[in-house]
N, C-alpha and C positions, 0 to 999 in steps of 0.2 A: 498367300499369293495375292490373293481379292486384296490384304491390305497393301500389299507392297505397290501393285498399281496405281492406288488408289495415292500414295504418296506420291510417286513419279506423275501421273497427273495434274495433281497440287502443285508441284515443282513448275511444270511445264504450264500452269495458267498462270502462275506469280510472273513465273518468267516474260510471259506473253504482255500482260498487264506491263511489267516493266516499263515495258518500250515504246506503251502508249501514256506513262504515268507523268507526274511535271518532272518537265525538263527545264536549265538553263541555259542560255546560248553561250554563256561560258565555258560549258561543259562539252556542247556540240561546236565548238570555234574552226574543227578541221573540214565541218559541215559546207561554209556558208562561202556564196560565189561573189568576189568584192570586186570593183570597179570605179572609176571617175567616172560621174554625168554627165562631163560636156563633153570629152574626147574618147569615153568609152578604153581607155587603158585597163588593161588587168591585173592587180595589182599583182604582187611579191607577197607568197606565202611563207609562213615560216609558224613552226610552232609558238603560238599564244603571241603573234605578231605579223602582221599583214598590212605594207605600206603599199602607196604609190610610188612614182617615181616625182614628188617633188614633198606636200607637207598632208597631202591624204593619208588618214591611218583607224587600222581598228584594231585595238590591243587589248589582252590583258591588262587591266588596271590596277588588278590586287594577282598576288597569288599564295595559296594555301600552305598556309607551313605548319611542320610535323606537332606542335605544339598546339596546334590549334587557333593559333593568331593569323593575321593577312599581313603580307607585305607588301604598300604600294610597290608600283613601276619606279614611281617618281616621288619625293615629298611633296606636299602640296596636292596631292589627287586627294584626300579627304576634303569629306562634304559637313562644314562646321565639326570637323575634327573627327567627323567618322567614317569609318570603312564599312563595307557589305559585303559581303561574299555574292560572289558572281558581278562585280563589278567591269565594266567595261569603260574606252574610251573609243568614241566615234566621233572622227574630225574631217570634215571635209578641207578639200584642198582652199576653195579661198566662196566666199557668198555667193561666186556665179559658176562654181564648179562642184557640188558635193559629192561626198563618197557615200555610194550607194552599196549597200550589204544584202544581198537576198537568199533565202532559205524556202526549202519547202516545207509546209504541217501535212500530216496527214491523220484524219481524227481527230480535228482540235479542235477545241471550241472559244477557245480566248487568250490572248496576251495580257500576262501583269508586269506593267512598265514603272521602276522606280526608278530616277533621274534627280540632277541637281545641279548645280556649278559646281565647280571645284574652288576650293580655299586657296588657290595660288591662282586661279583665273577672276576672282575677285580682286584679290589684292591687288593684276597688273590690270586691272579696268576691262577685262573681256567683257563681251555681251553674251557670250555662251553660243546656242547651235540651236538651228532649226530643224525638227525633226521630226519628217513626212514618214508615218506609218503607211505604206498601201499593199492593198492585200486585192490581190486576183485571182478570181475563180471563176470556171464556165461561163469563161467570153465576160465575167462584169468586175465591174473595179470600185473601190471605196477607200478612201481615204482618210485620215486621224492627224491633225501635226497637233503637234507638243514645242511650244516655247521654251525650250532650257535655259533660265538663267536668274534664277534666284535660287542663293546658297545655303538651299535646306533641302532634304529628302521630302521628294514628293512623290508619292502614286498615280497609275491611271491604268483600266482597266479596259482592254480594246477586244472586241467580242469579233469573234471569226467567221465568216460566211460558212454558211450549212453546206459544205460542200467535203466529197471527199478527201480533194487535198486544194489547197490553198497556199499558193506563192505569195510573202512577205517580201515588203521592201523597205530597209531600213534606209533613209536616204537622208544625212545631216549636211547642212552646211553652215560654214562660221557665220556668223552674227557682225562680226567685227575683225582687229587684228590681235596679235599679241597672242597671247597662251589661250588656243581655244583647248581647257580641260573641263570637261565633264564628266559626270557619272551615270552610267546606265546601266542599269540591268535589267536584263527580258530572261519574262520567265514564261511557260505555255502547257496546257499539255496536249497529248495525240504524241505522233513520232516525226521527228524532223527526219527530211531524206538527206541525202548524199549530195555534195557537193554536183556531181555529172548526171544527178535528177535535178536540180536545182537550174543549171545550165540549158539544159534541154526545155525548160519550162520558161527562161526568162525570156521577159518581150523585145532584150537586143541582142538573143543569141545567135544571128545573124552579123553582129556589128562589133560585138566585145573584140578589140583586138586587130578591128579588119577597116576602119574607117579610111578613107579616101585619103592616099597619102600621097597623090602625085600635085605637085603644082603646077598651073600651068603658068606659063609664062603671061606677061601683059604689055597690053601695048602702050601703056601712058607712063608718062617718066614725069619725074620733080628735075626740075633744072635750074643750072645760074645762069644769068646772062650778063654779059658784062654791059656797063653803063645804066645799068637797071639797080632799083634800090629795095627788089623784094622775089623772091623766091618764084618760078613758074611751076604748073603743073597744068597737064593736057593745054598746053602752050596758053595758059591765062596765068596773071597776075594770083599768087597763089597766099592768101594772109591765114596763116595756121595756127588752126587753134587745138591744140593737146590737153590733156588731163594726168595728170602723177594718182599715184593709189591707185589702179584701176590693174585688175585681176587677167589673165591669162583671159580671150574668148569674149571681152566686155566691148566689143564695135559695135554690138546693137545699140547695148542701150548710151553709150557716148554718142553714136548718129543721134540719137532722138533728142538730144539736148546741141547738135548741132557743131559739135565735136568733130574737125576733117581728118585729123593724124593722130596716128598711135603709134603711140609711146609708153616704152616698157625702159624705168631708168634703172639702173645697176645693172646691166645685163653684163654679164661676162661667158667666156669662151671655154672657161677650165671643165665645165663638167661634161664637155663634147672631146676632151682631148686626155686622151686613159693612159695610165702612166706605161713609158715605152713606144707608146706609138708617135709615129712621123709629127702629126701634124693633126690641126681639127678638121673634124666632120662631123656635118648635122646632120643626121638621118632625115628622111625624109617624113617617118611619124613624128616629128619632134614636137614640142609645143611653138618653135616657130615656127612652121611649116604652116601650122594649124592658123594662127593669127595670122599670117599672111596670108591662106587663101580666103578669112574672114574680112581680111582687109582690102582685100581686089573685092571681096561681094558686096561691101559697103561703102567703096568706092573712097577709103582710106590708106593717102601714104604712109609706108614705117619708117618712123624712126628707130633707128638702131644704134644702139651703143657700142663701141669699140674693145670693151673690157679694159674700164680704166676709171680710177673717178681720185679726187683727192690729191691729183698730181703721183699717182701710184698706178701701174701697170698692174691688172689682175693676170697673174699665170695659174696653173695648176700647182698646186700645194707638193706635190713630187716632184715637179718639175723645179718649183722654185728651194723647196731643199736642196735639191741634187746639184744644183747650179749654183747654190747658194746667195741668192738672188735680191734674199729682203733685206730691209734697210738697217745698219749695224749702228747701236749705241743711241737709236731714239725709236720712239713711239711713236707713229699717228694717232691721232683721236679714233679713229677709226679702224685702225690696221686690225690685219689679222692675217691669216697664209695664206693668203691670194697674195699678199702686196708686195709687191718688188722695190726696189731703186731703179729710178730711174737713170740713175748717173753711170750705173754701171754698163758698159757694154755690151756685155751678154743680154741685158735685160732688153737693151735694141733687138739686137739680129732675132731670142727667142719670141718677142712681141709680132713683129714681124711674118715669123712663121706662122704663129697662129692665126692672124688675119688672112693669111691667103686663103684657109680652108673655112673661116668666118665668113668671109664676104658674100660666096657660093650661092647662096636662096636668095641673096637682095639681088642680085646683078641684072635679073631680068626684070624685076617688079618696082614700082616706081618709089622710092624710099629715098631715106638721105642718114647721112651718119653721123653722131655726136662724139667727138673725143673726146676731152675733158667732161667733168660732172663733178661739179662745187670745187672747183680749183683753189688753191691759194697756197701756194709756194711759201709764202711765208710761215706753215705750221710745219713743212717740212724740212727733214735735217737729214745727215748720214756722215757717220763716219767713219767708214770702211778705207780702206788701200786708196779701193778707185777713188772713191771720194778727195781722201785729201790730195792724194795726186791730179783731181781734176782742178781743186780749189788754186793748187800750188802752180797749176802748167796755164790757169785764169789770170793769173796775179801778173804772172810776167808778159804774158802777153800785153793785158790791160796798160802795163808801167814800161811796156819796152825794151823788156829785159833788163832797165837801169834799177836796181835795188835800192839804189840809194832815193832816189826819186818816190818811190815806196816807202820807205824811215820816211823821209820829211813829210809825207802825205797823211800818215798814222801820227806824227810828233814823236818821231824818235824809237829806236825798238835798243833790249837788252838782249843779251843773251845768244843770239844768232845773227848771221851777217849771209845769208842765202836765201832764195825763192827757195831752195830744196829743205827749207829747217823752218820754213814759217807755219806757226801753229794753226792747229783751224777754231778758230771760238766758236764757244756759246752763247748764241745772239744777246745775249743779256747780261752777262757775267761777264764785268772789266775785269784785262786783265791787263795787269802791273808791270808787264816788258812792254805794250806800249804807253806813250803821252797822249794820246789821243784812241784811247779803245775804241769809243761808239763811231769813228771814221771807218775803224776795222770792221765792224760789223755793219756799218752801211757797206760794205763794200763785199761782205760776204752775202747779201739780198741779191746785191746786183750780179753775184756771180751763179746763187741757185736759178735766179728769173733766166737769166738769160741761156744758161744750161738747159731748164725745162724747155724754152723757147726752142733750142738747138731740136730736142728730142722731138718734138710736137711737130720742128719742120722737116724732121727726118720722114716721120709716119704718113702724114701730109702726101710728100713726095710718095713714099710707097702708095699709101692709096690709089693716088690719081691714076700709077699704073694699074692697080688690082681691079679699083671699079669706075672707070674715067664716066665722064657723065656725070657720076652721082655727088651731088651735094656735100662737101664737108662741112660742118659746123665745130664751133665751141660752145661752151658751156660752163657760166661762172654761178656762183649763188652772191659772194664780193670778195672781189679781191682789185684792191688799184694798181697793182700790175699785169691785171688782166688786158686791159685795151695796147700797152704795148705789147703783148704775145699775142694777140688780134693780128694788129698790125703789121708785126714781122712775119707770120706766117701765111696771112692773105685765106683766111676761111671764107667760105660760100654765107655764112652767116654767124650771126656773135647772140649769146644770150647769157641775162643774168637778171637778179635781181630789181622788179618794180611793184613789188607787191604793195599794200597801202599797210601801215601800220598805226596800233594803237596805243602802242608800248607806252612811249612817253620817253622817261630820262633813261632806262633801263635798257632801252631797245640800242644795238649796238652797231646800227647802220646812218648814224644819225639824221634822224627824221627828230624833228619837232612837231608842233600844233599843225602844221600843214601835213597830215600824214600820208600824201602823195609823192612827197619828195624827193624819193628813193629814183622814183621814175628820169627824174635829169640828173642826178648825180652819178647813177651809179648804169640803166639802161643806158641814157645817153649821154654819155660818153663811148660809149664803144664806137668800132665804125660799122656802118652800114653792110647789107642789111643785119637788120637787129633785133631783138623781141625781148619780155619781162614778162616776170609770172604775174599772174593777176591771182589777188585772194586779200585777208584780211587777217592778220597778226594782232592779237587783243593783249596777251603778255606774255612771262616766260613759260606759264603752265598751256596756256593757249594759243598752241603755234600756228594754229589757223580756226577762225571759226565765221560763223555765219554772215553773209552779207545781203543787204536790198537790194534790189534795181540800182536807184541812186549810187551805190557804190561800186556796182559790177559798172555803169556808165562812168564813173570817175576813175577807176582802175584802167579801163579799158581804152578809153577817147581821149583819155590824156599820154598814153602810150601811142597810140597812131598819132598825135598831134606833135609826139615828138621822135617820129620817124620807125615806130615798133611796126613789124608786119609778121609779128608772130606773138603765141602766149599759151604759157601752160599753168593751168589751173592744179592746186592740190586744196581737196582728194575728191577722185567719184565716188567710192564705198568706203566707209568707215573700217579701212585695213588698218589704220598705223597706229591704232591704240587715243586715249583720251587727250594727248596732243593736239589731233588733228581731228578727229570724228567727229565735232562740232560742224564742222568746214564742208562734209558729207554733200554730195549733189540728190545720192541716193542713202535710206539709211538702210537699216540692220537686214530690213527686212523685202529691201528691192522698192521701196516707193519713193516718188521722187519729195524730196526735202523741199519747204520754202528758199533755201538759197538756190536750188537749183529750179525752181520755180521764176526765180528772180533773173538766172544769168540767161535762160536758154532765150528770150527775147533779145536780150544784150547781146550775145553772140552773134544771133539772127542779121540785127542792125547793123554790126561792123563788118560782116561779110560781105554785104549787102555793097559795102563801099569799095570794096577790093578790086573791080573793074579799073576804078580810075586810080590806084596805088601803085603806079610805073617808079616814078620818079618823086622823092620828097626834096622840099625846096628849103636851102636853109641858104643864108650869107654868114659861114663859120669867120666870123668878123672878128669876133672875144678870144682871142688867147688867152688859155686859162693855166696855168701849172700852181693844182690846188697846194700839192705839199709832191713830197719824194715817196714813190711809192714806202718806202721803209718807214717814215712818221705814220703811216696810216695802218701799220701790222698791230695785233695784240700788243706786240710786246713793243712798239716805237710811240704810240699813239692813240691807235685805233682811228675809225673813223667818227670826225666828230659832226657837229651842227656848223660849226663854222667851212667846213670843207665843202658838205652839199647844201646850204644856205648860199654859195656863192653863184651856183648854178641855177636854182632857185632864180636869183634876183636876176640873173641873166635873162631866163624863158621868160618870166612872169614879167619885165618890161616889152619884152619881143625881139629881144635878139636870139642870138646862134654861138655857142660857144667854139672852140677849138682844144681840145683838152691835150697837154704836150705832159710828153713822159721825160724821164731823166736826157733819154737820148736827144732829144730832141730841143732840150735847151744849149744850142750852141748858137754860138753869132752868125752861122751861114743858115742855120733855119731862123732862126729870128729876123733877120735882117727884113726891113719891108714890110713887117709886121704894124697893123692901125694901134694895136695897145697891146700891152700882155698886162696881165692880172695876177697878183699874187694873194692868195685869200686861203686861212687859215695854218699857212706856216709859222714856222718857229727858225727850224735849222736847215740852211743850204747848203751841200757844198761847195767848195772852192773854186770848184769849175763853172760849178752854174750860176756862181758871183758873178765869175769874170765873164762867162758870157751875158749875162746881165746886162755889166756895167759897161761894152762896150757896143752893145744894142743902144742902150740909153743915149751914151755917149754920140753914138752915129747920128743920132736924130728919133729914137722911139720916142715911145712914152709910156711911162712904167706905173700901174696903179696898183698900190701896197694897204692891204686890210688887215688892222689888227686885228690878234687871234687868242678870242677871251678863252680860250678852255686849255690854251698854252701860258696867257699873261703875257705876253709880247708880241715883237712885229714880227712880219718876213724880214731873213735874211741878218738878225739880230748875234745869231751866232752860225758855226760852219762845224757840229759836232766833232767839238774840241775840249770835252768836258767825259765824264767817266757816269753819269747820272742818266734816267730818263730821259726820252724826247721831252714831252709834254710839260720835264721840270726845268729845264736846260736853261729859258729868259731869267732863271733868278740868278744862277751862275754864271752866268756868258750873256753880256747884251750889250750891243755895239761896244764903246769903250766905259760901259758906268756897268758892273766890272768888263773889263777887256777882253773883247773876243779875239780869236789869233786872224779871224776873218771875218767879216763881214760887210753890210752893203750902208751903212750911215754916211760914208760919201756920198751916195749917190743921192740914198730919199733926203740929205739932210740932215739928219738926227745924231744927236750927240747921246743922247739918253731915252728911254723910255720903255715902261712896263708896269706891270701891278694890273693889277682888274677893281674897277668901280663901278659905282651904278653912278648914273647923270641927271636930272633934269630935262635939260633940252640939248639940243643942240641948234646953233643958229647959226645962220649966214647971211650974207647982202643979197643974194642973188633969191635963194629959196626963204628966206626968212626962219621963225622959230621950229623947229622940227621936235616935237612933245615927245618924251621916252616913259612917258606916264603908263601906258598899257602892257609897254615889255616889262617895265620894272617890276610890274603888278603880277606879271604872269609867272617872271623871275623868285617872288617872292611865292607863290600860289607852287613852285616845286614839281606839277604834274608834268609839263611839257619840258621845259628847261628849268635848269639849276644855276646859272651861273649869271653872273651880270656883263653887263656886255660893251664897256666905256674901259678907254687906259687911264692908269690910277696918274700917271706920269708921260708927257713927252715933251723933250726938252729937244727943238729944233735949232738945229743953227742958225748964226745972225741973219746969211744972207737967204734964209729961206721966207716963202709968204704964209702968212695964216689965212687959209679959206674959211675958218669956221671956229666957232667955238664952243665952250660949255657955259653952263650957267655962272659959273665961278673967273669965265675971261681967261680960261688955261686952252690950249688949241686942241681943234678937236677935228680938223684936215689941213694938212699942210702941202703947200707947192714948190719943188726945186728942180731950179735949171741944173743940168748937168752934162757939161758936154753942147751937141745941139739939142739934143732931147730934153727930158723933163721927169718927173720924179714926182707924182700925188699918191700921200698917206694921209688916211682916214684912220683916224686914234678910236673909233669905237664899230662893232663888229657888224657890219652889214651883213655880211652872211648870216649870223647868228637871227639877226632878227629879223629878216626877211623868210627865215627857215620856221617863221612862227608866226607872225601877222604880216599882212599887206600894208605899209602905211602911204597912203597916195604921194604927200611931198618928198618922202624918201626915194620911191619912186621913182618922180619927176627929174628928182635932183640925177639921180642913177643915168637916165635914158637921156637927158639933156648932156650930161658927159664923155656918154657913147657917141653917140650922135654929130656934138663937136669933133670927135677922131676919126669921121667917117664911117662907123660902122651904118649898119643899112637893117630893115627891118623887111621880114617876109611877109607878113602880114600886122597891122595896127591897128586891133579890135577899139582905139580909143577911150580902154575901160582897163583900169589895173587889176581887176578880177574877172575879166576873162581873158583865156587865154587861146591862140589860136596856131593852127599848125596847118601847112598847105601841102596839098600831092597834087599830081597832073597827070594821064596818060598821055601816049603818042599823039594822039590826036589833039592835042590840046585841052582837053577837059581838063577841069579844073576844081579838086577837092577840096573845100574849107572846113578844118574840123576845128569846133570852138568846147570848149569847156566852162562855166560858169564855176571859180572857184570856191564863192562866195556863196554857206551851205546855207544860209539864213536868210537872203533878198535874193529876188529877180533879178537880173541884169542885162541891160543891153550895151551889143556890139556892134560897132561899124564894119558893115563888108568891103569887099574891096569897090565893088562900082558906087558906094556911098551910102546906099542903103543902110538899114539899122533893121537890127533881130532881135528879141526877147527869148530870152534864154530862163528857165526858172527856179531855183534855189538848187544850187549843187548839179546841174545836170547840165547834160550835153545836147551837142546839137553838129548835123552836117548840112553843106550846102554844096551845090555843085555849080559850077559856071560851066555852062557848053560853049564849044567853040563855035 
């Protein structure tokens, strides 16, 4: 009997010992209370899996199998190829939001913490996870963090306060973006409690779940006003500065670097709108609710996205099944089951629905809305029902219902004789029923653009009723038929691309040696108001990376100098993986970065000016039509140096362009016009010949820039050829071989094309013009690659030679036509003015304007500075100068006659009171 006790005894101390013996929290996972840090959510429990509600998680990272091996969750969760039992993954939501995991000990005396990166979080460039040990006992607190992110198993041994029980808080947040995996395992001993002991002891179990969910309304609004050329807010002149990358909860620290608006890009609507139900609703805990009542405290309006980007409407992935919604027989670059077609109808009225319940939390609070987000119609295709039925009900409208008029416009068609039987191509892929394919395919751009255009002023119109007041915007990254969907739909504001880059020949916005360039080609041109991102493109691994002062001031002051009163900066936290984490304001670890060291006085400066940004002053004198949006798509063209090099030498003398879309080349908008500019074409079409040639004819005057990266001039042929754009001058040029259309009436030219390099160029007026430095830079390959002189132009008898080459072959020529007149310059002004300043080219440029009447805003007197003016109501008067020139000082004349010193590469303002 004594012994039998004595066993049951033994049994019941083993037992006892058990439960204070080591443990794993692998083992105790049903144990531990999880949550997000900054909004205090609880998460979603589930056996050996417990997320948040967006990318917070703490999981099983191995699990035990009968054999005695582990099975990751995922491949790529081993650490240099190895597994550990009791393995875990703890990933905070994003570096300003961690998932916080706590547990009780009781009897414990230590944590043994093995950790590492993971072998798939290496390889996509993670920076791993920051991970705050804190342990709370009788009223005191101490804390342990551990750096996770070298991918090897490492130890650390974290000793427990002498106390009976003791609250842990595992609390990780990412490092960075991309695959935050990790490995941990916590080991301890004593007895871990119960999740509802755990609860009762933690320091926000007052909060978990229960945070302040009402918003209240506000009294200040962002507005437009018409006659005004920038955004207001709490009725001032309002110049907005944003940041991309930047995490759920992050307006503190964007205020402290001077950041006024937040902005969350991608936003979509589908994950508020559950399959079956009516329409959206954002609950009022939601994570917007939350940034925007962070965004009233910081005295930041929201931008808000529409759920759309790509030229694609994002719906709910049920919804666009069920509806059948996405786009049939192509790919975007980016699709996935969010994206719709836009062409489809349904994809209207259900877009639609969902905004009405979207809009709801912005309508009281001051904010503005972005539709588009990287636009460009030209990557998009569809070829469903709707589709070709909308292509097909395009065509006859466009031609008037005369079909025949249609054949003769393509060069003839086989096989069919109706709008009802016309095929729909693939933008690239001739096809052999017509004589003229690439007419077909210009003409099917013009029918997606303007479709998109239709949709965009459908939403437009809905908005204005859902949240009147509030600001609508666009939003491009590049596309050249973005300024005409600007324009036809009349947004509150236009943004796209002005970032500075360093690419070189590689970069596909065409910038050369001047790597501001982006800023007049592609910002200004839009219409007013308007804004570009500011950052620093180094190549294609380095999509954004570090900048100076010097460069946030030349990004920045050469945007306001050409009418920008907005800008968003990417990234503030290194979310987007080794692309962009260069570019960081803040890094891994919350501290601010030298570039962001660099921009928050630059930001500081340009707000500073925003008082007097009412009104920017330009005399839009330069009619420019660079090319047809369609030459400028991947697959037409792209965009080259010769396109925004034209623009370039516009600013950079001191004029004001006018940039005209397809639409807008007719003879009732042309007429009356000081010049129009043809710079970096190849092919026109037949309509835009004739209205051309009967501007000319009436008395304009036409200036024609040959275009090295095609080998030919403007208007050389009328895609009537079955090849590339950009090859099209070997095949079709004026009549040396025969175009079925073109404009050598007009300039004169009976022949000409090929690409050479030159000498000089000379004339009576300007004298020798050296090409000694492009040719060199031409040859040096970094910046440009191509040479920038026509190998041939063969003018007609009665035309005059302005200039010539070294060899006495002409190299600008003048022809009367009509009562107007007709100047071709045989080598590529844009090209090299998109890459050095040369002062007589210059001179020659602005003394040509000048003779046509155009007018200048400002005449800093200096080819390398450049200047841009704004005024308020009161007549004040902004001058903002930029010093191009990254190597010398330079001085500028002001307007009362004065002279300023400006000093290598940097900016400067001046203000004139009234």
């Amino acid at each position: 009997m004594i012994a039998k006790q004595l066993v049951v005894g033994l049994a019941l101390l083993a037992s006892s010992l058990g439960a204070f013996a080591e443990w794993s929290l692998h083992e105790q996972f049903d144990r531990v209370l999880v949550y997000d840090g900054q909004f205090l959510r609880e998460y979603s429990y589930k056996p050996r899996d417990i997320r948040g509600p967006h990318s917070g998680l703490f999981i099983w990272a191995v699990s035990p199998q009968k054999d005695g091996k582990l099975k990751p969750y995922s491949k790529g969760m081993e650490i240099k190829g190895e597994l550990r039992p009791g393995q875990l993954l703890l990933s905070g939501e994003s570096p300003l939001n961690p998932t916080v995991v706590e547990f009780v000990v009781s009897g414990g005396s230590r944590l043994e913490l093995e950790f590492g990166l993971c072998d798939l979080a290496l390889e996509k460039g993670n920076k791993g996870t920051l991970l705050k040990v804190e342990m709370l006992a009788d009223g005191k607190s101490s804390t342990e963090k551990v750096v996770i992110e070298e991918n090897r198993w490492q130890k650390k041994t974290v000793a427990l306060p002498k106390a009976s029980r003791v609250l842990v808080r595992l609390i990780g947040s990412r490092r960075g973006g991309g695959t935050n995996w990790t490995g941990l395992v916590v080991r301890g001993d004593g007895e871990v409690g119960t999740r509802e002991q755990t609860r009762a002891l933690s320091p926000k179990r007052g909060q978990i779940g229960k945070m302040e969910a009402r918003l209240q309304p506000s009294p200040h609004r962002v507005t437009a006003k018409s006659g005004y050329d920038i955004l207001f807010y709490r009725d001032k002149p309002f110049l907005s500065f944003a940041t991309k990358g930047n995490p759920a909860g992050s307006e503190e620290i964007q205020g402290k670097l001077g950041f006024n608006t937040f902005y969350v890009e991608g936003m979509g609507f589908g994950r508020y709108w559950p399959e079956g139900a009516p329409g959206v609703v954002v609950p009022p805990d939601s994570v917007i609710h939350h940034d925007l009542r962070l965004s009233q405290q910081h005295d930041m309006p929201f931008k808000a996205t529409i759920s759309m980007a790509h030229c694609s409407p994002f719906l709910p992935p049920w919804l666009v099944k069920k509806e059948k919604l996405g786009l049939e027989g192509h790919q975007l670059r980016r699709g996935g089951d969010t994206h719709t077609s836009f062409i489809k109808p349904a994809t209207l009225r259900w877009h639609k629905r969902g905004l009405e319940g979207w809009v709801k939390p912005f309508l009281d609070q001051p904010s503005l809305f972005v539709f588009g987000q990287e636009d460009d119609a030209s990557h998009w295709d569809d070829f469903s029902g709707d589709a070709v039925a909308s292509w097909r009900t395009w065509l006859r409208k466009r031609f008037g219902g005369d079909f025949k008029a249609f054949s003769d416009y393509v060069g003839g068609v086989r096989g069919f004789d109706s709008f009802d039987a016309v095929p729909q191509p693939k933008r690239l892929e001739p096809d052999e029923r017509f004589g003229f394919p690439m007419r077909l395919a210009y003409l099917k751009l013009q029918w997606i653009t303007e479709s998109y255009g239709d949709y965009l002023a459908e939403l437009f119109t809905h908005m204005r009723k859902l949240a009147p007041g509030v600001p609508l915007t666009q939003r491009f990254v590049n596309w050249p038929g973005g300024p005409a969907v600007c324009k036809r739909v009349g947004f509150d504001y236009n943004y796209i691309f002005g970032h500075l880059t360093t690419e070189g020949v590689p970069n596909s916005y065409g910038i050369g040696k001047k790597i501001w360039t982006g800023i007049y080609a592609h910002m200004g041109t839009l219409p007013l108001p308007r804004g570009g991102s500011i950052g620093k493109t180094y190549d294609r691994k380095i999509r954004r990376g570090p900048m100076s002062r010097a460069e946030w001031e030349l990004n920045a002051f050469t945007i306001l100098a050409n009418g920008g009163c907005g800008f968003e900066y990417s990234t503030l936290v290194p979310t987007w993986g080794p692309q962009w984490e260069t570019s960081a304001l803040y890094d891994a670890d919350g501290k601010l970065t030298p570039t962001g060291e660099a921009g928050a006085p630059v930001i500081k400066e340009a707000l500073e000016n925003a008082r007097y940004m009412m009104h920017y002053e330009q005399q839009p004198d330069v009619a420019v039509f660079h090319d047809a949006s369609f030459n400028s798509t991947p697959f037409g063209g792209a965009w080259g140096q010769s396109k925004v090099g034209i623009y370039t030498l516009i600013r950079e003398t001191g004029f004001h362009f006018d940039p005209l879309d397809e639409g807008e080349m007719t003879i009732e908008k042309l007429r009356g016009r000081k010049v129009l500019v043809l710079a970096g074409s190849l092919s026109l079409s037949p309509e835009v010949q004739s209205a051309i040639r009967d501007y000319v004819r009436g008395g304009g005057t036409l200036v024609t820039v040959f275009c090295s990266d095609g080998a030919g001039f403007p208007g050389c042929n009328s895609y009537d050829y079955a090849c590339k754009v950009r090859a099209s001058a070997a095949q079709k040029s004026f009549d040396e071989p025969k175009a079925a259309a073109h404009l050598g009436d007009v300039l004169g030219i009976r022949a000409g094309g090929g690409v050479t390099a030159r000498k000089q160029v000379k004339s009576e007026r300007h004298g020798a013009i050296s090409m000694k430095d492009f040719n060199a830079l031409s040859k040096e390959g970094r910046w440009v690659k191509q040479d920038a002189c026509a190998a041939k132009l063969s003018p007609q008898p009665e035309a005059q030679v302005l200039a010539t080459f070294e060899d006495g072959s002409p190299a600008a020529v003048e022809h009367r036509f009509g009562k107007g007149r007709a100047i071709t310059f045989a080598f590529d002004l844009g090209l090299i003015a998109n890459n050095l300043t040369v002062p007589p080219l210059y001179a020659w440029w602005s003394d040509l304007l000048a003779s046509l009447g155009c007018r200048k805003v400002v005449d800093t007197g200096n080819w390398f500075v450049e200047a841009g003016a704004w005024h308020d109501d009161d007549g004040n008067r902004l001058i903002v100068l930029v010093n191009h020139d990254a190597l010398n000082p330079q001085e500028a004349k002001l307007p009362d006659g004065k002279t300023v010193r400006l000093e290598a590469g940097r900016a400067k303002t001046v203000v004139f009171r009234r």
